[in-house]
C-alpha positions in Angstrom: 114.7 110.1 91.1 111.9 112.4 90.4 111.6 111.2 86.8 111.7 107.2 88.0 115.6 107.2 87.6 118.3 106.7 89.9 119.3 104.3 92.5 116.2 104.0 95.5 116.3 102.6 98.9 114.5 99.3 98.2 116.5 98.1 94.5 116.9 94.8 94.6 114.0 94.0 97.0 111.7 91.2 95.6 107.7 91.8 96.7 105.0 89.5 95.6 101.6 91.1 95.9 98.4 89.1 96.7 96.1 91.7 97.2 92.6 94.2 96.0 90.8 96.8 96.9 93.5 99.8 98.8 95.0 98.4 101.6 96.6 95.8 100.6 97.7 97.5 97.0 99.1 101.1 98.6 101.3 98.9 100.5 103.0 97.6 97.7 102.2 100.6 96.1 104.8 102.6 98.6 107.5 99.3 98.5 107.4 100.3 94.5 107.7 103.8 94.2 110.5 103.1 96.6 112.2 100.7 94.1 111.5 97.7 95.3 110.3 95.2 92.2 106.9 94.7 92.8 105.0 91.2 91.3 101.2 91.8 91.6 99.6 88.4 91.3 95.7 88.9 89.7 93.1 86.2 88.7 92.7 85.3 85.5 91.1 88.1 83.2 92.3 90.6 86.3 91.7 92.2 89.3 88.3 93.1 89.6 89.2 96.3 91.1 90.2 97.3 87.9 86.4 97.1 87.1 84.5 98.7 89.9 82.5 101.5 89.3 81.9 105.3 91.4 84.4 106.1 93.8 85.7 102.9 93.4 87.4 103.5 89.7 90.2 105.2 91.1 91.3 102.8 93.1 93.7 100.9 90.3 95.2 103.8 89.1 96.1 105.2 92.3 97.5 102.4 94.3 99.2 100.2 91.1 101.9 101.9 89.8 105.3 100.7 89.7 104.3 96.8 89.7 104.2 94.2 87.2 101.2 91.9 86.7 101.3 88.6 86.4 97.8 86.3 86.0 97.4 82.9 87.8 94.4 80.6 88.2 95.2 79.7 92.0 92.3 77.4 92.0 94.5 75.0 89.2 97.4 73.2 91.0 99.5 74.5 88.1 99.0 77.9 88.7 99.6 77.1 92.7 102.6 75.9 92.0 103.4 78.7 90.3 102.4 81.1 92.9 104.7 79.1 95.7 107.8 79.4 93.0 107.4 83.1 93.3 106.6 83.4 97.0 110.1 81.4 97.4 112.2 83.5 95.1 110.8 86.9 96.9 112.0 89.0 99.7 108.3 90.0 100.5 104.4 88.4 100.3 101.8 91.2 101.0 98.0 89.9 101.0 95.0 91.2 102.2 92.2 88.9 101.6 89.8 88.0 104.0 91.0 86.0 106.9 92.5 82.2 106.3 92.3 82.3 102.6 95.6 82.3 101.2 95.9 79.5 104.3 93.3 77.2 102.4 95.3 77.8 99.2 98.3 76.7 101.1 100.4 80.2 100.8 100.4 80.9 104.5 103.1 82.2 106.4 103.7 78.4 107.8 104.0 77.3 104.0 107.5 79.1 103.6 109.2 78.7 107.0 111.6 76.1 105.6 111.5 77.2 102.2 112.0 81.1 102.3 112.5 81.4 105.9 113.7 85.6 105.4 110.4 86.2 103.7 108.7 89.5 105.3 105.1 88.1 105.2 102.8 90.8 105.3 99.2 90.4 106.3 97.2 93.4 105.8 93.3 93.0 107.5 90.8 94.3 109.4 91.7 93.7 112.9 94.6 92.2 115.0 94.8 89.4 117.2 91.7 89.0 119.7 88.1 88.4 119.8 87.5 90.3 116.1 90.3 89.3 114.3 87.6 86.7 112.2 85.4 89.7 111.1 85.2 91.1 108.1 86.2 94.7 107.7 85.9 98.1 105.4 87.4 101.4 105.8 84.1 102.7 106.6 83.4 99.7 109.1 86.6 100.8 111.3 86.1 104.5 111.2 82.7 103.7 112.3 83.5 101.5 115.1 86.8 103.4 115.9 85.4 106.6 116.9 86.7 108.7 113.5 83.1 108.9 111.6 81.9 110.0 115.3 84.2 113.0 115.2 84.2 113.6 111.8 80.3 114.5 111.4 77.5 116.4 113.9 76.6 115.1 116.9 73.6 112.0 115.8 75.2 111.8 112.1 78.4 109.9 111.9 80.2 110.9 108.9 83.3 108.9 107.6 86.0 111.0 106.5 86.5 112.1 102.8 88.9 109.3 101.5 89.6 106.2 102.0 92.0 107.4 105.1 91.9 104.2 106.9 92.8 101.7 104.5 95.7 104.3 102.9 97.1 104.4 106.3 96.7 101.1 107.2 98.7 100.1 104.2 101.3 102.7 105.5 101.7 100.9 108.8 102.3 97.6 106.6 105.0 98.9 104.8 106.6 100.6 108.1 106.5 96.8 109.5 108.0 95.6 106.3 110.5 98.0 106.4 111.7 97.6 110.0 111.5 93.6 109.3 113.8 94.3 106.7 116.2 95.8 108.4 116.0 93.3 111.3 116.8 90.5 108.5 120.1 92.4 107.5 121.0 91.9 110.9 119.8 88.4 112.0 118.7 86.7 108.5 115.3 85.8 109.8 112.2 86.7 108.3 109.1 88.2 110.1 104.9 87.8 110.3 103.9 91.4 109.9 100.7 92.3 110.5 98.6 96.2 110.0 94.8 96.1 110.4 92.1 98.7 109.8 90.7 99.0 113.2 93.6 99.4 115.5 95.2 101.9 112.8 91.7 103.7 113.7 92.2 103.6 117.2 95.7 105.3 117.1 94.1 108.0 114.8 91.7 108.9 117.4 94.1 108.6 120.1 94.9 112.3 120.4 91.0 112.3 121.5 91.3 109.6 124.4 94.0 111.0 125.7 91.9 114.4 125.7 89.5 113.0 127.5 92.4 111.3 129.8 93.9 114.9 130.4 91.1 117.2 131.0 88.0 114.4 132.3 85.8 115.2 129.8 84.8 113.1 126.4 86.0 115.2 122.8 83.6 117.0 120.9 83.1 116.0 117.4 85.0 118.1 115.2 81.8 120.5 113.9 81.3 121.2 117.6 84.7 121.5 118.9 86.1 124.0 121.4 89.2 125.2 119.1 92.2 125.5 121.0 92.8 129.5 118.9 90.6 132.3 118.2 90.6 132.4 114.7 90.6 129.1 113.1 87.8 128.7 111.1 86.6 129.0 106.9 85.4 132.2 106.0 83.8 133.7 103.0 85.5 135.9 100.5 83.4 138.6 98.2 82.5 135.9 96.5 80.7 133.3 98.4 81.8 130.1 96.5 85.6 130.8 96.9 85.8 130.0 100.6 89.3 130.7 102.7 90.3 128.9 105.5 92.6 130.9 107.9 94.2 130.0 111.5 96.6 132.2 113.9 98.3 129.6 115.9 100.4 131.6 117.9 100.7 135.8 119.6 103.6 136.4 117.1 101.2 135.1 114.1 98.4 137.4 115.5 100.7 140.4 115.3 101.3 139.7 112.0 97.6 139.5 111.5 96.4 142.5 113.3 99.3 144.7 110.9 97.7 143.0 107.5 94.1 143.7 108.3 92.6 146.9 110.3 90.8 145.3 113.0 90.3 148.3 115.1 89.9 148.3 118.7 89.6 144.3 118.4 93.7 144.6 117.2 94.8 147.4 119.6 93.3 145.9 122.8 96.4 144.7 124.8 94.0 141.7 126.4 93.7 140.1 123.1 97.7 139.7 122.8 97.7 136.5 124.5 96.0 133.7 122.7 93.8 132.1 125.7 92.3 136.0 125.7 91.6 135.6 122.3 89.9 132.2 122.4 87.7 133.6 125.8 86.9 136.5 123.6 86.2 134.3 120.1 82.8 135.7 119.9 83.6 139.2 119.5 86.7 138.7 117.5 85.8 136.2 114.6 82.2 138.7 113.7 85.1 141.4 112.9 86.9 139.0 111.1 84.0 137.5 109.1 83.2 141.1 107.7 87.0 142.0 106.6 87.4 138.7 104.7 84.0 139.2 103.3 84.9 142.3 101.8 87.9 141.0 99.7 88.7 138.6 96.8 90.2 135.5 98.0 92.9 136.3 95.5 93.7 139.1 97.2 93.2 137.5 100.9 95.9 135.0 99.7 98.3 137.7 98.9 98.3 139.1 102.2 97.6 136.0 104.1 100.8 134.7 102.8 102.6 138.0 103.6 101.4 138.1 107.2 102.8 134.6 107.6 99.7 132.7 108.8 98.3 129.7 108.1 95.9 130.3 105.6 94.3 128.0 102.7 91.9 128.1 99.8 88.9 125.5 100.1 89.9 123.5 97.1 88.2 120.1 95.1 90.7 117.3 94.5 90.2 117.7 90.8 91.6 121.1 91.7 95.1 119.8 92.5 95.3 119.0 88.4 96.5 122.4 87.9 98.1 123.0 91.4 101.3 125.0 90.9 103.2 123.9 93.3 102.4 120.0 92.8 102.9 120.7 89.1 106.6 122.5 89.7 108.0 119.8 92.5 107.3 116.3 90.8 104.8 115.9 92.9 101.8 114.6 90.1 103.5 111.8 88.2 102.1 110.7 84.7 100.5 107.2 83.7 98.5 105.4 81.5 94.9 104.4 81.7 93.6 100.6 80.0 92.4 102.2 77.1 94.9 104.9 76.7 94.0 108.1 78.4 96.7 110.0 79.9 95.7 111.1 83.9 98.4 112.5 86.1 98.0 111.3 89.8 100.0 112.3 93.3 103.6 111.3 93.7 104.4 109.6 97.0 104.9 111.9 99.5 108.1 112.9 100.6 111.5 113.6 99.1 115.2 111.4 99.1 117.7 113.7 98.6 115.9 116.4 97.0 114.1 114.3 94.5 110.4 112.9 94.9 110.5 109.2 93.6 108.5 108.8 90.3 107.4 106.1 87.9 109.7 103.2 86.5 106.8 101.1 85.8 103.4 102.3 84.1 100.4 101.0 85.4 100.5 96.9 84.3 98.0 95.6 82.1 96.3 92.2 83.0 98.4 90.0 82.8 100.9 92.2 80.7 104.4 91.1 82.6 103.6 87.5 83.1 105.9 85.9 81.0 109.1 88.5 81.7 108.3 87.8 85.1 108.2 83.7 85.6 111.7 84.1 83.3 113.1 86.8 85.9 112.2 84.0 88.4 113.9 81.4 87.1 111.4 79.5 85.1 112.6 78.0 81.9 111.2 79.2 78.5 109.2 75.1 78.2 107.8 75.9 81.4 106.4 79.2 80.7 105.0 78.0 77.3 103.2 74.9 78.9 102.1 77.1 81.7 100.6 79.2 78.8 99.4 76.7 76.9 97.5 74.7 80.2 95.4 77.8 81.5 97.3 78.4 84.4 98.6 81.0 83.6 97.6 84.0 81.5 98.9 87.0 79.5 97.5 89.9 78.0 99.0 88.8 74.8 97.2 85.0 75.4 94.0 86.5 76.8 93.9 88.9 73.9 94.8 85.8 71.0 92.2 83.8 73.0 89.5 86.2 72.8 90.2 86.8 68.9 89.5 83.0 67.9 
């Protein structure tokens, strides 16, 4: 399974993809690398996600793997057609464009009650039902408005978080819907509207912070000016500056452990500071002892005893670091793929393991285009069809685009 073979959880399972951008496209992305056979439907020429430049060009690569491409003009009644044939032979639609336009296209959910009524239709947006659900919506929009750029930066300066964590784990609570409306259909035979948005996925990401403020009466601190709940839980410096440590002692039996890896002196024989709540009342005298040992040492050799000791510890790392992480490199978990023009990259696996084995690649990422005719013949469509398809403009391969552009 690591190495894309094997049987996975969702063989068999049929999933047209209507989507761009991340939300919409890690869903699918997580219904493929779980097996399921994943149709990604792109406008002629492509998704222009594959285009976008900055922080944007890593979208594709990350969230596409494991699907086929096919190319319709859904503006041509041709290519609709198409697009409806597809919907009906699939187990699952996913779409996330903006609100009532797949409706206006006529590939709404009430389009395939009669026709496909098992179909999992999977809408993935920015809110849920009530008085937003007509808004449009980012990542950065929700966090904003949901309270996680407020905790993630200073008090005054609203930071959103380092990824795009909203829309990844939006997409997450789509394909937990999917997956439970699957399982549902086995049982009944009916199909389901699923729907995961950006904002309420916020809201249950900050919920640990309402319900702080529930429990104790007073509002969460924003996470640069929080009251940690242990003594020692912060980043430190190393001998050398720029390799920064991170190091937390969650529990007494973790700060015995600590106190016999690093000579604390009085600070580690005082029987007061055995109990964590001691600790964290005594924080200010603890961590400037703590500050100084770490700062005396190599963060190579922190690491070493850190990892002894049995605390959490971690090194402050880039994500172009993770390239050469051993552990990621040993476990499956960086799988390899293909860039448009060629270049290898190696990106992260999904994250978690079935029976042992971390699922991996069976499909590359698509080209434009570049399974369109395999996939209207999987489909049912009759060699004549796909040919006058081809030949009419409604549909488009990269083997068509690519003769086109040549004459």
């Amino acid at each position: 399974m690591g190495n894309g073979s094997g049987k996975l959880p969702l063989a068999g399972i049929k999933v047209v993809e209507f989507s761009h951008m991340v939300m919409g496209p890690s869903t699918g992305a997580i219904l493929g690398d779980l097996g399921a056979d994943v149709v990604k439907v792109e406008p002629i020429g492509g998704d222009h996600t594959r285009r976008l430049l900055g922080s944007g060009s890593g979208y594709f690569p990350m969230f596409n793997r494991n699907k086929r491409s096919i190319c319709i003009d859904l503006k041509d009644a041709g290519g609709l057609d198409v697009a409806r044939r597809l919907v009906n032979g699939a187990d699952v639609l996913i779409e996330n464009f903006r609100p009532g336009a797949l409706e206006k296209l006529g590939l709404g959910p009430d389009a395939f009650q009669t026709s496909n009524p098992g179909l999992i239709y999977c809408s993935t947006k920015g809110f849920l039902a009530g008085p937003y659900e007509h808004r449009s919506a980012l990542d950065e929009v929700a966090q904003m408005m949901g309270g996680l750029a407020y905790m993630t930066g200073p008090s005054g300066r609203p930071l959103r978080a380092g990824a795009s964590v909203i829309d990844i784990t939006g997409g997450m609570f789509g394909a937990i819907g999917i997956l439970s409306a699957l399982l549902a259909r086995g049982r009944d035979g009916e199909g389901a509207l699923v729907r995961s948005s950006l904002f309420e996925t916020t809201a249950y990401m900050v919920g640990q912070h309402m319900a702080q403020m529930g429990v104790t009466g007073q509002a969460a601190r924003p996470m640069p000016e929080r009251i940690s709940a242990w003594a020692i839980y912060d980043v430190f410096e190393t001998a050398d500056p720029s390799e920064l440590l991170f190091v937390g002692v969650v529990s007494d039996g973790q700060w015995r452990n600590f106190v016999e890896a690093f000579d604390l002196g009085e600070i580690g024989r005082d029987p007061r500071f055995t109990t964590n709540n001691e600790r964290v009342l005594a924080r200010d005298t603890i961590l400037p002892v703590v500050r100084k040992i770490m700062g005396e040492h190599s963060r190579a050799a922190l690491l070493e005893r850190l990892e002894k000791a049995g605390v959490a510890f971690a090194p402050i790392a880039r994500p172009e670091d993770l390239f050469d992480d051993p552990h990621l490199n040993a476990n499956g978990g960086l799988v390899d793929l293909t860039l448009d023009d060629g270049r290898p990259i190696r990106l992260p696996a999904l994250p978690l393991e079935i029976d042992g084995a971390i699922p991996g690649v069976r499909h590359d990422l698509p080209r434009a285009g570049g399974d369109t005719e395999a996939v209207l013949r999987d489909f049912g469509f009759a060699e004549p069809e796909v040919s006058a398809l081809l030949a009419g403009g409604s549909i488009a391969s990269t083997a068509t685009a690519g003769a086109r552009a040549a004459s």
